[in-house]
C-alpha positions as CSV (number, residue, x, y, z in Angstrom):
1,X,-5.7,27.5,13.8
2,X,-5.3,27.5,17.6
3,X,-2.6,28.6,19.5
4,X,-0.7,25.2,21.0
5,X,2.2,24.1,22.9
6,X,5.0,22.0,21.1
7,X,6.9,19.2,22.8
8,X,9.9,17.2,20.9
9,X,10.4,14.0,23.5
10,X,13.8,11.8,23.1
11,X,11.6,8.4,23.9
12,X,8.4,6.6,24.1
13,X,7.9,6.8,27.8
14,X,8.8,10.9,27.8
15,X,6.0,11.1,24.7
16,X,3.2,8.8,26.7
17,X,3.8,11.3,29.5
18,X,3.4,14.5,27.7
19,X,0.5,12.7,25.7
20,X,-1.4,11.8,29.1
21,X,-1.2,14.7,31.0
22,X,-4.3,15.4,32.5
23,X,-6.5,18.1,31.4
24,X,-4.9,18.9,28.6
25,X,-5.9,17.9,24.7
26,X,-3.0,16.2,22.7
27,X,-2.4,14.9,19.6
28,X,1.0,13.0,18.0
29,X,2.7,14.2,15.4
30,X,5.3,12.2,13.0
31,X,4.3,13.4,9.4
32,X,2.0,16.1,10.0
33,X,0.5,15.7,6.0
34,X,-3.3,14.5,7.9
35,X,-3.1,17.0,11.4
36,X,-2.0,20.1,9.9
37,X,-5.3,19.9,7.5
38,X,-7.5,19.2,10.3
39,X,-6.1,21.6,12.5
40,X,-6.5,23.9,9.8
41,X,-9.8,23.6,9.0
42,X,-11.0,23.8,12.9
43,X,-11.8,20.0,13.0
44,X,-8.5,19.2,16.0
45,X,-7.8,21.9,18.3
46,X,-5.1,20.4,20.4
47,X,-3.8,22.1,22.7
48,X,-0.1,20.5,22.8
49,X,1.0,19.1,20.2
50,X,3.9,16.1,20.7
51,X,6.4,15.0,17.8
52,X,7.7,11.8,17.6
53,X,10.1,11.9,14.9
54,X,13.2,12.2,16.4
55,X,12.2,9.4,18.6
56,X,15.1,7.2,17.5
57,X,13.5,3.8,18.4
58,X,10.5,4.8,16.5
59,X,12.3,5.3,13.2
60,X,13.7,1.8,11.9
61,X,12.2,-1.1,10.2
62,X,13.7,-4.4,11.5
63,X,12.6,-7.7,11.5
64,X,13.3,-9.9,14.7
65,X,14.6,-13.1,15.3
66,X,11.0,-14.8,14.6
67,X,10.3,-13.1,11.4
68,X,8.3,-10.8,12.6
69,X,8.1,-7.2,10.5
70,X,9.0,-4.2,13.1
71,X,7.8,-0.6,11.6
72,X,8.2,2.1,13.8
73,X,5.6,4.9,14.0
74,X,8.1,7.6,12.7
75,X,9.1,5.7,9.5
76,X,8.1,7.2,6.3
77,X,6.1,5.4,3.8
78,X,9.0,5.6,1.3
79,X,11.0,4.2,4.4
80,X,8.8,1.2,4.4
81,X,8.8,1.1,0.4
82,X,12.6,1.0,0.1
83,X,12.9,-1.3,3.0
84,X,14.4,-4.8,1.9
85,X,13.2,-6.5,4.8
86,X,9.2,-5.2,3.8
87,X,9.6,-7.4,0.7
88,X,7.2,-9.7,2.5
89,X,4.6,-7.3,2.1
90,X,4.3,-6.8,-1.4
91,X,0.5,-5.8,-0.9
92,X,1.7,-2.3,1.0
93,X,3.8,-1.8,-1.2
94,X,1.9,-2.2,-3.9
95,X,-0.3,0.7,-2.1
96,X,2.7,2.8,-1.7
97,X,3.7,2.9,-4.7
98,X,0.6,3.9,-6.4
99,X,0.7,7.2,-4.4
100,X,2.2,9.5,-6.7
101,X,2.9,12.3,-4.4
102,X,6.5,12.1,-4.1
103,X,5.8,14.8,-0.8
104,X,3.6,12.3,0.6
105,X,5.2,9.4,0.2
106,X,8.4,11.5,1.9
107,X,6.7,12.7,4.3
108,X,3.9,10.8,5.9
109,X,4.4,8.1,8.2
110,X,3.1,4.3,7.5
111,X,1.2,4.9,11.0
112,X,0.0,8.0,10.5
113,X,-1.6,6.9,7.2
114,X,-3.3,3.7,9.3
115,X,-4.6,6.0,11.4
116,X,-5.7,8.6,8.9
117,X,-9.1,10.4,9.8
118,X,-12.0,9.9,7.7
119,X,-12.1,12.3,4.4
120,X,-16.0,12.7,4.6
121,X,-16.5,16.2,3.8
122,X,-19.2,16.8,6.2
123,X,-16.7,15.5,8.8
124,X,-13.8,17.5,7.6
125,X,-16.1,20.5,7.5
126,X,-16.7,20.7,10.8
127,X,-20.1,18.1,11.6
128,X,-18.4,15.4,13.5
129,X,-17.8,11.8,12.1
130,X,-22.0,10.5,12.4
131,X,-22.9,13.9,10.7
132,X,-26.2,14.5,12.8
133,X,-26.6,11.0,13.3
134,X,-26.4,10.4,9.5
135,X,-29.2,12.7,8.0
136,X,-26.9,15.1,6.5
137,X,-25.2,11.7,4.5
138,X,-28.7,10.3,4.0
139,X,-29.8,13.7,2.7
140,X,-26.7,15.3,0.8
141,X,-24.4,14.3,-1.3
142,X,-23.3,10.4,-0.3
143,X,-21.2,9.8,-3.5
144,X,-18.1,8.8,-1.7
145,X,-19.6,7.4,1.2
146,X,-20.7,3.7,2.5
147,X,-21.8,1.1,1.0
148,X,-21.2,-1.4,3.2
149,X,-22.2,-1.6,7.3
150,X,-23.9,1.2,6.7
151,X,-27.1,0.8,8.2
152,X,-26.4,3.1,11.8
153,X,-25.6,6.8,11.9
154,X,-21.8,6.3,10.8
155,X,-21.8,6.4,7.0
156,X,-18.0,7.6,6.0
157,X,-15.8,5.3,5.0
158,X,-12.2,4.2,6.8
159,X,-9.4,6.4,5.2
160,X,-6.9,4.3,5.1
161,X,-5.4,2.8,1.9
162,X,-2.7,0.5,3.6
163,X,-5.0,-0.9,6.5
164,X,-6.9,-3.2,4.2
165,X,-3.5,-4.8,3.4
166,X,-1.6,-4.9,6.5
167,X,-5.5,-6.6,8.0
168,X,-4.6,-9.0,5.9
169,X,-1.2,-10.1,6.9
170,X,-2.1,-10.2,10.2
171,X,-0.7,-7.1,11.8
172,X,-1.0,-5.8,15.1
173,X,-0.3,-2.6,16.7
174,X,2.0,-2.0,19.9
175,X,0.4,0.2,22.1
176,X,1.8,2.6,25.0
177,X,0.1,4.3,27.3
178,X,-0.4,5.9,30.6
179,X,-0.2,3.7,33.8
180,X,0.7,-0.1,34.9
181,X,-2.2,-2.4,33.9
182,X,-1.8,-1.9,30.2
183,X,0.8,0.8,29.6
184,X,2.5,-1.9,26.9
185,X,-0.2,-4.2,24.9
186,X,-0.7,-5.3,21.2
187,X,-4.2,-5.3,19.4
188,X,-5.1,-7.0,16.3
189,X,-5.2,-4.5,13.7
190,X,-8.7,-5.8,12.4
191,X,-9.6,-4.9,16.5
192,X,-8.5,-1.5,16.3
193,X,-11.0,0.1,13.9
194,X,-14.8,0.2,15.6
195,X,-17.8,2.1,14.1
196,X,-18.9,5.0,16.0
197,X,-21.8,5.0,17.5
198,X,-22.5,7.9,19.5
199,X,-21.0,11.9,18.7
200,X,-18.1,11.5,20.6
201,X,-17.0,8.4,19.8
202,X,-13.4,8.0,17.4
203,X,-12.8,5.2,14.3
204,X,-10.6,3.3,16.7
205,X,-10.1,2.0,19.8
206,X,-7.0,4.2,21.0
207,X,-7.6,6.0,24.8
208,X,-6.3,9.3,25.4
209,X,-2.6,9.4,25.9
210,X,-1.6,6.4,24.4
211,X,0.2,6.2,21.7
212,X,1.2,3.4,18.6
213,X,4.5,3.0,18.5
214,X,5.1,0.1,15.9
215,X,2.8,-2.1,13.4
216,X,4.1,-5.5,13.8
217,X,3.6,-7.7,10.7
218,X,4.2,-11.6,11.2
219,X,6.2,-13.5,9.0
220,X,3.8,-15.0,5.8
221,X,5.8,-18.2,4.9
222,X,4.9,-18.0,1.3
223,X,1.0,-16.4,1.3
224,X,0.3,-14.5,-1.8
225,X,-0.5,-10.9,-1.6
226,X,-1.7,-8.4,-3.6
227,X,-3.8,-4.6,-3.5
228,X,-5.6,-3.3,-6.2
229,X,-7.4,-0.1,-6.0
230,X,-10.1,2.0,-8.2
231,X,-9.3,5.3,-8.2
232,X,-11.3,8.8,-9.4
233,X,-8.6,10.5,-12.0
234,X,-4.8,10.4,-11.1
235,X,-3.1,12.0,-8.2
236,X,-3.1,11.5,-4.6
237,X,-7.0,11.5,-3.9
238,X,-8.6,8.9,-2.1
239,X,-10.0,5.3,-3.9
240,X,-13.4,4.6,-4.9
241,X,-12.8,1.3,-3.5
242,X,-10.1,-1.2,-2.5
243,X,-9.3,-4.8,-2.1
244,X,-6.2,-6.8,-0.2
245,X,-6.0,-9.8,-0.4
246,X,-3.8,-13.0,1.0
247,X,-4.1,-16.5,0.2
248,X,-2.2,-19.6,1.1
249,X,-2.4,-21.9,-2.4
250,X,-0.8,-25.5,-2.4
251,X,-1.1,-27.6,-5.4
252,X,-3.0,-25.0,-7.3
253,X,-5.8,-25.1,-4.5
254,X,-6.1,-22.0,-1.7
255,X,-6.2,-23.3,1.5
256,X,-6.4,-20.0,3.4
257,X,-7.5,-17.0,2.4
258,X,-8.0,-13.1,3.6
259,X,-9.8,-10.6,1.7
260,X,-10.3,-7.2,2.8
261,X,-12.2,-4.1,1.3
262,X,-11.4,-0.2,1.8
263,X,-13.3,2.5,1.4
264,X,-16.6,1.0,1.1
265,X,-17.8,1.0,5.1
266,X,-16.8,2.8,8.4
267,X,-14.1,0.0,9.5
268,X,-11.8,-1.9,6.7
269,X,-14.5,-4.4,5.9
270,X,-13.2,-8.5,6.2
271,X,-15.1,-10.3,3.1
272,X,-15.2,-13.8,5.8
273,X,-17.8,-15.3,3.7
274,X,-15.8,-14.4,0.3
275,X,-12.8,-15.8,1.3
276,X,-14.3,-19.0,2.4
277,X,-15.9,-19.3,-0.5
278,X,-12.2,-19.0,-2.3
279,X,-11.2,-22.4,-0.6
280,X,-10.7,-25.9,-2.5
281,X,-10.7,-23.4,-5.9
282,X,-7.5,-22.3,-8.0
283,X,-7.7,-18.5,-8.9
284,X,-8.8,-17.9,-12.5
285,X,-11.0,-15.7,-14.0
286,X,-14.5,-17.2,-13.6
287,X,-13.8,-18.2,-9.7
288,X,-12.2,-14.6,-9.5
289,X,-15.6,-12.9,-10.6
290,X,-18.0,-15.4,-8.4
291,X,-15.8,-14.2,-5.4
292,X,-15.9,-10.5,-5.8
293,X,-19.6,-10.3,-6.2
294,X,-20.2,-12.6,-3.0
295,X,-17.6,-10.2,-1.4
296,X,-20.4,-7.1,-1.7
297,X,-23.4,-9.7,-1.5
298,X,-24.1,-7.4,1.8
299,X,-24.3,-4.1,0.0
300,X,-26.5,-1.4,0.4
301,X,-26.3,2.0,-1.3
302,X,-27.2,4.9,-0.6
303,X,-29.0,7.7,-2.9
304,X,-25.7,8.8,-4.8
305,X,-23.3,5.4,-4.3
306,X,-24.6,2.1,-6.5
307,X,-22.0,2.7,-8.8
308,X,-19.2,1.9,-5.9
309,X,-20.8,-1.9,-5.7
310,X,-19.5,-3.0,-9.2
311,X,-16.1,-0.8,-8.1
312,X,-15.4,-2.8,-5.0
313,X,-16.4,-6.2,-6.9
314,X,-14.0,-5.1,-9.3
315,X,-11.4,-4.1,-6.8
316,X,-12.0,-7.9,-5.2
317,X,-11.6,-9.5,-8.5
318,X,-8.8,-8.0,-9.7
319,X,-6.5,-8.1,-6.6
320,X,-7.2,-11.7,-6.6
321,X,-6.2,-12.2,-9.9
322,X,-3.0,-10.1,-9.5
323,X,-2.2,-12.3,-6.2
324,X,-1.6,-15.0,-8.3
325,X,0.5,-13.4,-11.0
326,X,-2.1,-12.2,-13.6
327,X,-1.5,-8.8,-15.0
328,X,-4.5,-7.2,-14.3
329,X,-2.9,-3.2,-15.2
330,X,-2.3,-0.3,-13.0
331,X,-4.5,0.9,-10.3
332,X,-7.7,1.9,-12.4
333,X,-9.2,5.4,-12.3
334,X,-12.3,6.4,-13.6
335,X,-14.8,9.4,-13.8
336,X,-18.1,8.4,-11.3
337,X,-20.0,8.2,-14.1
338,X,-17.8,5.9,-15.9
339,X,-17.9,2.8,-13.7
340,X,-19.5,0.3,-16.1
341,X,-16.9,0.5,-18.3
342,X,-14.2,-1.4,-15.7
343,X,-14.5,-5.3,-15.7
């Protein structure tokens, strides 16, 4: 690790200062439990480093006077867990809770883990996020990797395990940054993850210097949500594959729905076409499975990956199911080679 410098601001504006500062490579920190690693391994070299903890704005979780869900970019993702006024969001917490590292659950941040860097171990060993424009994914071991809008050079998958839920309830980001034209905006979460398509490109759409300061969640006036993950073995390792989902059900029929999958494509990946499908149909078993296979109809494996196909489409089915109060079981894990096994 590096040598940096280490700045402690007292407010947003004194942090999207020290984090714009020209000519000199910064990076946030609130948890620490992704940077550290990276900087660690040689991946982030930063040459200041700016924590936002104590940023007293930044650590609450409030709702406002329109509903609308307030978490601040130092809040801890037990914060948001024991938070009564998150009980809107029982997808997240749902994700939350099957993290079963107390320390990370203590210590990382609900933003932080949004914007959690891709665990692709090329990347994480030091050969950027398109991994010589793909070959070394197409060529090594791909096990873990996309199977979903996977045809260009980026072939990891999106990190995080809340995004996929808080996509779904509509969330968007408040962004600060440097100068007048757009030094204060909000972005649609499902806007803020791209694909990279060049070297030096990022997973999101964040400039330098700027800086989230709160996910806003709107209010969901009844929607039914629900996460469900597939996990390899227990612990705090990353899913196979993931599903959120949201729906809006009156008289037994959904109305509106949201699905959305993790780690199965470079972005969290909106099922559109699965969800529509989903309208004019109550939720039960046989319209559960017709949805989660139209939700990977756009699949493509690569050499080592088939197997995660049937785990997303199980992840799809059974969030759906446990949306509308089925007891579909714990979070699932699972050996690689024992995928055929889940239904």
């Amino acid at each position: 690790m590096k040598n940096f410098e280490y700045a402690q601001p007292r407010s947003e504006a004194e942090a999207v200062t020290l984090l714009s500062e020209p000519g000199r490579k910064s990076a946030v920190l609130a948890g620490g439990t992704d940077l550290i690693g990276l900087m660690n391994r040689g991946v982030e070299s930063p040459e200041r480093i700016v924590n936002i903890r104590e940023i007293r704005s930044l650590q609450s979780i409030d709702l406002d006077a329109d509903g609308n869900l307030w978490v601040g970019a130092a809040a801890s993702l037990d914060d948001f867990f024991d938070a009564k006024q998150a009980d809107s969001c029982p997808s997240v917490k749902q994700i939350i809770a099957g993290i079963s590292s107390p320390q990370l659950r203590a210590q990382g941040t609900v933003v932080g883990e949004l914007l959690r860097r891709p665990t692709c171990w090329y990347f994480r060993s030091g050969h950027g996020l398109l991994a010589r424009d793909g070959k070394m994914v197409v060529d090594g071991d791909n096990r873990y990797h996309a199977i979903l809008d996977n045809r260009g050079y980026a072939k990891f998958v999106s990190a995080s395990r809340i995004a996929p839920a808080l996509i779904s309830l509509g969330a968007h980001v408040r962004v600060l940054g440097p100068g007048s034209g757009e030094s204060e905006h909000y972005v649609e979460l499902e806007r803020l993850f791209r694909k990279p398509e060049k070297a030096d490109d990022v997973e999101h759409a964040l400039q330098p210097g700027q800086l989230v300061t709160h996910i806003v969640i709107p209010p969901q006036h009844g929607r039914l949500a629900a996460a469900y993950e597939v996990r390899q073995g227990e612990g705090p390792d990353q899913p196979l594959a993931a599903c959120a989902v949201n729906l809006q059900i009156e008289k037994g029929k959904v109305q509106w729905a949201r699905i959305v999958l993790g780690q199965v494509a470079p972005t969290p990946w909106i099922a559109r076409d699965a969800a529509s499908s989903l309208i004019g149909f109550s939720v039960d078993e046989q319209t559960a499975a017709r949805v989660s296979y139209e939700a990977v109809a756009h699949a493509m494996s690569l050499s080592h990956n088939e197997y995660k196909i049937q785990l997303a489409a199980v992840a799809v089915k059974r969030a759906l199911l446990k949306a509308v109060g089925q007891d579909v079981g714990d979070f699932s894990s699972c050996a690689v080679e024992e995928y055929d096994v889940l239904a």
